[in-house]
N, C-alpha and C positions, 0 to 999 in steps of 0.2 A: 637146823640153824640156817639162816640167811647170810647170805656172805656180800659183803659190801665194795660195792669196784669205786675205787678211786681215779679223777685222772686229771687232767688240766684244761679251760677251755680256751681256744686259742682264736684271734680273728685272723683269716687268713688275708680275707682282701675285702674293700670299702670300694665300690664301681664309681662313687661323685660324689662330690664336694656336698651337696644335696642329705646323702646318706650317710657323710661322714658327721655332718652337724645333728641328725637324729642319736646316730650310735656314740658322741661326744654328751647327750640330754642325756638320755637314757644313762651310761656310766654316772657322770656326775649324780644322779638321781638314787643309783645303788652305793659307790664310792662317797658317801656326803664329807669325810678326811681329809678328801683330795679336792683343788681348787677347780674350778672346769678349767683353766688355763692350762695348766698339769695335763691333767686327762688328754685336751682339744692338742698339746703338741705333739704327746706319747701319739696318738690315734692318727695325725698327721705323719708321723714321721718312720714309724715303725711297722712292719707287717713282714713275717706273719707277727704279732701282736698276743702275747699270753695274758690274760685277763683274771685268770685264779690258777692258783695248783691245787693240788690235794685237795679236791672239793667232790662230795660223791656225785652219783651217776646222776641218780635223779635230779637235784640241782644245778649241775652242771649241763645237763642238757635241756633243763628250762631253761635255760641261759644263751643257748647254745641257739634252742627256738624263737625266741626273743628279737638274740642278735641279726638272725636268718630273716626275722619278719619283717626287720626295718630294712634291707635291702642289701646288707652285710653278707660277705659268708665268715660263717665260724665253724667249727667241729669240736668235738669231746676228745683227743687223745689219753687213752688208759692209762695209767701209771703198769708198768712190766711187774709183775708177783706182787701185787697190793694187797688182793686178796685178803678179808677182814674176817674172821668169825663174828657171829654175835650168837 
């Protein structure tokens, strides 16, 4: 059986205003719920910044690569005993 890691992905820091307005496109573009104004102050105002919880590995760290390509850094923190059977 496969066992499934959960965990959260988190942004920890945005280096310019340049790369904070990609990673404000880019959310609003996954978030369509959220207004980009919402999004553009969270991403302004907060860091480290949690972007999803409980999201498994594998998308979580698309995500993760994504955020990291635009100029961002993010990381996957594991959820502690998640561990899932399937």
């Amino acid at each position: 059986m496969a066992e499934a890691v959960k965990g959260t992905v988190v942004i920890r820091s945005i280096p310019s205003k340049d790369v904070e307005m990609k990673i404000v496109l880019y959310l609003a573009s996954i978030y369509t719920d959220r207004p980009p104004d919402e999004i553009s102050g969270l991403v302004a105002r907060t860091k480290p910044l949690t972007i999803v919880r409980d999201v498994n590995y594998m998308k979580g760290q698309a995500l993760v690569d994504a955020i990291n390509g635009l100029g961002a850094s993010a990381y996957f923190l594991r959820n502690l005993g998640n561990k899932t059977k399937h």
